[in-house]
C-alpha positions, 0 to 999 in steps of 0.5 A: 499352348503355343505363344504367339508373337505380340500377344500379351499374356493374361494378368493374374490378380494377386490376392492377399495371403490368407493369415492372422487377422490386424487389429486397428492399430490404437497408436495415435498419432503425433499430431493427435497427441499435440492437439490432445495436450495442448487442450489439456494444457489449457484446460487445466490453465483457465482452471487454475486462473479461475481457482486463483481468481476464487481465492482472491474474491474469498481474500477480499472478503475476509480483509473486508469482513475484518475492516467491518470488524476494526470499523466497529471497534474504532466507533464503539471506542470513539463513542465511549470516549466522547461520552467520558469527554463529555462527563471530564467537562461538565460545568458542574464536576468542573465547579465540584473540583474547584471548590474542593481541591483547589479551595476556590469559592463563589463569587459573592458579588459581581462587579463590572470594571470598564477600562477607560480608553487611553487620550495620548499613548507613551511613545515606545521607548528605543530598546538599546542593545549591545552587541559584542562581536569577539575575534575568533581565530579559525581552528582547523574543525571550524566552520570558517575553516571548512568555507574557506576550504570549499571557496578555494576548491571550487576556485581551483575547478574553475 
């Protein structure tokens, strides 16, 4: 085989190697692995506030149901006193008491009494009223003491 000049020489295609066979490779990559995460995150975010909301629905219902319960109680015991309220006031016990513990009677007759209206009223008489003032000397825990304090404090701020 002779070369000639400016001729080009025929390319040989390259062929792989015959060899073991890759496997795919399962590595994810980084930016697979951040999107999965972040899914995951808040996922397991909106379950939580959905389990924390189920919690504060069961709360309300149990104070609600306990609020029913002392409801009930407080009427029962309101109604229970009114009726003894009712029973401590009647006319009849009232007049039992009377007679028997303090030894009032009845009355045997009824006398209506008119007051006769007053022509000319008394004047009022003046109310005299003495009044004694003693001199105290301020001692050193007295109020005087302390106003005169406060007096010349604030006179010396000015």
């Amino acid at each position: 085989m002779t070369a000639t000049r400016g001729a080009v020489a025929p390319q040989l295609e390259r062929r792989p190697q015959p060899g073991p066979a890759r496997a795919p490779s399962t590595r994810l990559s980084l930016a697979t692995f951040s999107e999965g995460l972040t899914a995951i995150l808040i996922c397991g975010g909106l379950l939580l506030g959905v389990a924390s909301a189920a919690a504060a629905i069961t709360q309300a219902g149990y104070n609600l149901d306990h609020a029913k319960h002392v409801l009930a109680t407080t009427q029962d015991a309101e109604q229970r006193l009114a009726v003894q309220v009712a029973s401590l006031q009647a006319p009849a016990r009232l007049a039992a008491i009377a007679t028997s513990r303090l030894g009032m009677s009845l009355p045997t007759s009824f006398d209506t009494v008119q007051p006769q209206p007053v022509q000319n009223p008394p004047a009022p008489r003046p109310h005299a009223a003495v009044i004694t003032i003693a001199a105290v000397s301020p001692g050193p825990g007295s109020l005087t003491a302390l106003w005169d304090s406060l007096r010349t404090f604030v006179a010396h701020m000015r």
